[in-house]
C-alpha positions as CSV (number, residue, x, y, z in Angstrom):
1,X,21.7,129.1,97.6
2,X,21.4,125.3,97.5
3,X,24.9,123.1,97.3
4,X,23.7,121.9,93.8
5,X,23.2,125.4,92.0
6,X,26.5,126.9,94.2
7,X,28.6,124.3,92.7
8,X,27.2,124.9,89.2
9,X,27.6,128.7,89.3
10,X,31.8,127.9,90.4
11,X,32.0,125.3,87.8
12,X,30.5,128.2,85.5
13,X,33.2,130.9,86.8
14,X,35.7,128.4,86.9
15,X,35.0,128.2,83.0
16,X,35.6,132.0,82.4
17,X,38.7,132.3,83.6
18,X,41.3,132.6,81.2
19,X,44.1,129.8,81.6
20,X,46.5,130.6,84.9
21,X,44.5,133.5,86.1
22,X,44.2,132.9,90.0
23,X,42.5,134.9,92.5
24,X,39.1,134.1,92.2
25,X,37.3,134.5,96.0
26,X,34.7,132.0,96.7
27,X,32.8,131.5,100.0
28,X,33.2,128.3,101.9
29,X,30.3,126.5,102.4
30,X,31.1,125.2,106.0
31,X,31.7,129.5,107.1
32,X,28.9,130.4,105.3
33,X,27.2,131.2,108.5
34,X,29.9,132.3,111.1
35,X,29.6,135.8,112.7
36,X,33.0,137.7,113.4
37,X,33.2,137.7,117.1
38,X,36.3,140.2,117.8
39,X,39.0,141.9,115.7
40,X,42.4,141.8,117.1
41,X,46.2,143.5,116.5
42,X,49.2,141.3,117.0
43,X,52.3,144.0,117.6
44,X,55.5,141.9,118.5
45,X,59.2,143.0,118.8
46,X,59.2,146.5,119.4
47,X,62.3,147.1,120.2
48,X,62.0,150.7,122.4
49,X,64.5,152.9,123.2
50,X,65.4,156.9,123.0
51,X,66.5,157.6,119.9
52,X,66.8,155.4,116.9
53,X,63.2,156.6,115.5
54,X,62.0,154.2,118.2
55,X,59.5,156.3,119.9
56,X,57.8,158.1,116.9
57,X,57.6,154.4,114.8
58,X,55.8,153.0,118.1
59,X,53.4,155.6,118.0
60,X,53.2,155.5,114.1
61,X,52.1,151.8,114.8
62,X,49.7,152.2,117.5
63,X,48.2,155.3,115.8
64,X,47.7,153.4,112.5
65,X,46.1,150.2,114.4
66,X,43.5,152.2,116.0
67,X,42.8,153.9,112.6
68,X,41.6,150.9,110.2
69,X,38.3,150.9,109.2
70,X,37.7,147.6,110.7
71,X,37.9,148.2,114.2
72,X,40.5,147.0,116.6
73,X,39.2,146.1,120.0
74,X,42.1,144.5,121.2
75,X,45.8,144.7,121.5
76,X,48.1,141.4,121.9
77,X,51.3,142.3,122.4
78,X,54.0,139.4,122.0
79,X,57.3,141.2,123.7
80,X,60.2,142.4,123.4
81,X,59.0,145.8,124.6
82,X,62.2,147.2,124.9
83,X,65.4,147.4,122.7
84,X,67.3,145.2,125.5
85,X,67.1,144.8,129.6
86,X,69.2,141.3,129.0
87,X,73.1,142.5,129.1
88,X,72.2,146.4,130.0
89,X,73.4,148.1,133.4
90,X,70.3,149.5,135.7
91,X,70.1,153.1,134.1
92,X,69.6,152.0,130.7
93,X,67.2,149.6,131.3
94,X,65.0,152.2,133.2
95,X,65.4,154.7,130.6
96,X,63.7,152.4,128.1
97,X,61.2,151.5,130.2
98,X,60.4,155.1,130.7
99,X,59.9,155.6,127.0
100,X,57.6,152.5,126.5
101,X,55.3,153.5,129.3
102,X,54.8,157.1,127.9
103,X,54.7,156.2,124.0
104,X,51.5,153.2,125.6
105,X,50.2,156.0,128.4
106,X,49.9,158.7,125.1
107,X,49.1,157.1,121.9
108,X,47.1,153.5,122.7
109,X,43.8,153.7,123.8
110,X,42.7,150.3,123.3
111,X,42.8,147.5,125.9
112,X,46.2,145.9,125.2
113,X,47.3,142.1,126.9
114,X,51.1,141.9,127.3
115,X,53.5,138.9,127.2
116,X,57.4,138.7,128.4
117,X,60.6,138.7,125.9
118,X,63.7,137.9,126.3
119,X,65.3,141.2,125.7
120,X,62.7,142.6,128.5
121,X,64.1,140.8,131.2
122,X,67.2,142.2,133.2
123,X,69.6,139.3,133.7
124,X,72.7,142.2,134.3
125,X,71.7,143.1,137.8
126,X,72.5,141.3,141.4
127,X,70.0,138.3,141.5
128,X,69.0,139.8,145.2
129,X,67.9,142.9,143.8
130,X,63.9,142.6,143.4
131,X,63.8,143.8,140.1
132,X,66.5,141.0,138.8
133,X,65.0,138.5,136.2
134,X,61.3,139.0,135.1
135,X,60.5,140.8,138.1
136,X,60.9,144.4,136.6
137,X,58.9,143.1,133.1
138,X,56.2,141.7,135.2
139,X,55.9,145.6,137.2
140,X,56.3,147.7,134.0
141,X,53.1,145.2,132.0
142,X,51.3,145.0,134.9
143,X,51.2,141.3,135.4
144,X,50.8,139.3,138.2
145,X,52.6,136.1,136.6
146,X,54.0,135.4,133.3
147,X,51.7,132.7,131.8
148,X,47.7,133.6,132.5
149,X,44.5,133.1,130.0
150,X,41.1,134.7,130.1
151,X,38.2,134.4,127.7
152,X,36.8,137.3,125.3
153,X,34.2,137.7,123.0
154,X,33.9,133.9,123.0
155,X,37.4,132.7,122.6
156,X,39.7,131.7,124.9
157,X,43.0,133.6,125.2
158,X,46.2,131.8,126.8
159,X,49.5,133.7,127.0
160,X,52.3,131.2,127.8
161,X,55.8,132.3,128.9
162,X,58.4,131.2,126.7
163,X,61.7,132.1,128.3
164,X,63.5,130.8,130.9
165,X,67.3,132.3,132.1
166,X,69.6,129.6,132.2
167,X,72.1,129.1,135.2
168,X,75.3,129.7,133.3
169,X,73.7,132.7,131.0
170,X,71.2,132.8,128.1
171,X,68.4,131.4,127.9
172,X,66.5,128.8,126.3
173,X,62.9,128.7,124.9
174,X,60.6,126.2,126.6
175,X,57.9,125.9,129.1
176,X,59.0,125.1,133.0
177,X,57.5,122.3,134.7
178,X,54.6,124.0,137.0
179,X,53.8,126.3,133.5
180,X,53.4,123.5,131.3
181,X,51.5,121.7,134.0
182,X,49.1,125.0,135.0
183,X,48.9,124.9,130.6
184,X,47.3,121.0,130.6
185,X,45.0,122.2,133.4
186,X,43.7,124.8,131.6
187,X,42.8,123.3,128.2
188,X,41.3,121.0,130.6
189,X,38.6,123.4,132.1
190,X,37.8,124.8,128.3
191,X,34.6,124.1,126.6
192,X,35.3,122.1,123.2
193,X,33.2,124.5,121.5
194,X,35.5,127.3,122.4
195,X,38.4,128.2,120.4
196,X,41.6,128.8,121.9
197,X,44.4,131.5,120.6
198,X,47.7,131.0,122.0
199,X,50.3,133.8,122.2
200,X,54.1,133.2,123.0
201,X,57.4,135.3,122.5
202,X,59.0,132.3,120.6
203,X,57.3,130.5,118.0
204,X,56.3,126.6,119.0
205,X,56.4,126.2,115.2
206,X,58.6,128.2,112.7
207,X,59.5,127.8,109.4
208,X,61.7,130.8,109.6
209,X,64.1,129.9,112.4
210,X,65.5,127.7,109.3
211,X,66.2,131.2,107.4
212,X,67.4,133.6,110.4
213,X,70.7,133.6,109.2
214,X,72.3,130.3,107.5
215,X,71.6,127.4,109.8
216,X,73.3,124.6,107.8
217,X,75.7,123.2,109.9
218,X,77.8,120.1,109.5
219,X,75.3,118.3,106.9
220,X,72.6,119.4,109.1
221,X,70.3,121.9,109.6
222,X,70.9,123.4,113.4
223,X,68.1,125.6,115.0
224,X,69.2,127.3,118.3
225,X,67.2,126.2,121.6
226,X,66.3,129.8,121.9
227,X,65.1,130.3,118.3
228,X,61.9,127.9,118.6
229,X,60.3,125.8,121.2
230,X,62.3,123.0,122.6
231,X,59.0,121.4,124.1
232,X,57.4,121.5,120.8
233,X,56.7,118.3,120.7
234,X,55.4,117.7,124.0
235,X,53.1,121.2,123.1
236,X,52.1,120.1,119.6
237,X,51.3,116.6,121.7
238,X,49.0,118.1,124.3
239,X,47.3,120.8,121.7
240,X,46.6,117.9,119.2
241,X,44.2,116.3,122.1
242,X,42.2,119.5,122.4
243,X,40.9,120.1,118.8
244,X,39.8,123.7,120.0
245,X,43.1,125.0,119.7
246,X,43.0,127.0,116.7
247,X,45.8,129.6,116.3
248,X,49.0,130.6,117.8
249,X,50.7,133.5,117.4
250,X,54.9,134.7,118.4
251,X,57.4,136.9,117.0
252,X,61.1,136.8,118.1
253,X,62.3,136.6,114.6
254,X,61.3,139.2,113.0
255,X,60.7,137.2,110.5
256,X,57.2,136.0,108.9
257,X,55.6,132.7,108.0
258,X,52.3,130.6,108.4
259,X,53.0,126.9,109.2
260,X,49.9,124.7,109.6
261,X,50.6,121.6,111.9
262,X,47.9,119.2,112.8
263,X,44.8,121.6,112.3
264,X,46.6,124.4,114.1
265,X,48.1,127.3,112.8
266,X,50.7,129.3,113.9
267,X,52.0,132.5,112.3
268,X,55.2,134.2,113.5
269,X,54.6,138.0,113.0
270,X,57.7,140.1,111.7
271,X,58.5,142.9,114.0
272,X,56.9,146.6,114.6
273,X,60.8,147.3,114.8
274,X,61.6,145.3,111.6
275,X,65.6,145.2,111.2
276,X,65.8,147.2,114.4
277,X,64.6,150.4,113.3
278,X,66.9,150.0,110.2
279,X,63.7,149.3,107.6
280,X,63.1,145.7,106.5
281,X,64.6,142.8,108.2
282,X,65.4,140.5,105.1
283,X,62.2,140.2,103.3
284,X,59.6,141.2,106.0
285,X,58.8,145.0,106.4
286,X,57.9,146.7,109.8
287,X,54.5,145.9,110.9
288,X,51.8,144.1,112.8
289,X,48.8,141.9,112.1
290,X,45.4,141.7,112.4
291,X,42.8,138.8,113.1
292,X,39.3,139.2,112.5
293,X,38.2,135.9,114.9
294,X,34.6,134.1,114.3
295,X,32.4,132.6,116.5
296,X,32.8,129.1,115.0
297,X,36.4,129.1,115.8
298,X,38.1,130.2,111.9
299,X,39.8,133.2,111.7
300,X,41.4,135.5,108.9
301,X,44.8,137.2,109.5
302,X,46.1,140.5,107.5
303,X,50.3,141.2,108.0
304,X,50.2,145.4,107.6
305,X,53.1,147.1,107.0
306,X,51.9,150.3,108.9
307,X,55.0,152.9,107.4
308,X,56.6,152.5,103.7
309,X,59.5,155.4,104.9
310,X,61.7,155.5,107.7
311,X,59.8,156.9,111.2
């Protein structure tokens, strides 16, 4: 269809509907020609342990995933795998592990990509013992470091570590020096035709971590440093020189949003656990998204409530 007699037949639609009727779908002349290159589920915030319909909502979720009539050919997990190794003696962190590794060995068959949360890493331990830290998160996701990238179907994938422990407890979200420096190499070496999908724990960007409980504090609003990105700046800075940089996805908040920022969206993506396995953290339900990614670097993104009664 020629741009002339496309824009005639919406002015002629446009017409016909009746006055504050919305809705309408239209394609977009500038997609018109992009091929989907790779589906993809976002889980985030699981939240595993025995009991606490943990294990039977987990594989609820990974059995609904892998049962949508749009195929799933990849799995990015964002954290949180585990209800908590932070503040947990040795026994109970093991015992959760145990439950995540046989719920993923059982019921996912698709190629998943994992990423460290805060509440998988043990911080309870002796700081000589070698699982202390990230050590034992790294073991149980089988990764080599926490921050890597790779490149699928076309797009480039970079998974970025958002939490580091701090000395006198806690922890704060940000990038360390040799990460964020390994991050600018990166970008570097990527084509500018290739788009890039970023997935952290922590949102870099979140409209929500104003709404995580009430944040107005002394005539201000006050965001914790572990609630969002305290490089943001210095990541929106570098992203904003690589145009390519399309999407970025976290959780931590079990909350849900979509901020745009600069040509770059990023989406924080509830929780499979929701309120902790107690049904819907404030307004967002229990669930997980989906991207359907195209070759010329857009993407569309479904939030799927995967169970509408308790697991």
């Amino acid at each position: 269809m020629k741009r002339r007699d496309w824009l005639k037949t919406i002015g002629m639609a446009s017409c016909l509907l009746p006055f504050g009727m919305s809705g309408i779908q239209v394609p977009s002349l500038a997609n018109a020609g992009r091929k989907k290159a790779i589906t993809i589920a976002h889980i985030t915030d699981i939240h595993v342990q025995p009991g606490l319909r943990a294990p039977k909502g987990l594989a609820k979720c990974f059995n609904h995933l892998q049962s949508l009539p749009d195929k799933v050919e990849l799995i990015l997990n964002g954290g949180d795998c585990i209800m908590d190794a932070l503040s947990r003696d040795k026994s109970t962190v093991a015992k959760q592990w145990k439950v995540w590794n046989k719920v993923v060995e059982n019921e996912c068959s698709l190629k998943m990509v994992n990423c460290i949360g805060n509440h998988d890493i043990w911080a309870a331990g002796e700081k000589n013992d070698q699982l202390y830290g990230k050590n034992w998160a790294k073991e149980k996701l089988q990764l080599e470091k926490g921050y890597f990238s790779f490149d699928q179907a076309g797009w480039h994938f970079i998974v970025l570590d958002s939490v580091q422990l701090k000395a006198e407890g806690g922890y704060i979200a940000k990038l360390d020096e040799e990460q964020f420096d390994w991050l600018k190499t990166d970008l570097r070496k990527v084509p500018d035709r290739t788009p890039v999908l970023v997935l952290s724990h922590i949102p870099i960007v979140s409209a929500a971590a104003f709404f995580d409980g009430d944040r107005r504090k002394n005539g201000g609003w006050q965001i914790p440093g572990s609630f969002v990105h305290m490089d943001a700046n210095e990541i929106t800075d570098l992203f904003y020189k690589h145009k390519n940089v399309k999407v970025c996805l976290s959780g931590h908040l079990h909350l849900l949003d979509k901020v745009e920022y600069n040509g770059i969206t990023f989406l924080c993506n509830g929780a499979v656990c929701g309120n902790w396995w107690n049904g819907s953290y404030k307004e967002t339900k229990p669930g997980y998204s989906v991207l359907n990614l195209y070759d010329d670097g857009s993407f569309d993104h479904t939030y799927t409530n995967y169970r509408n009664t308790q697991a």
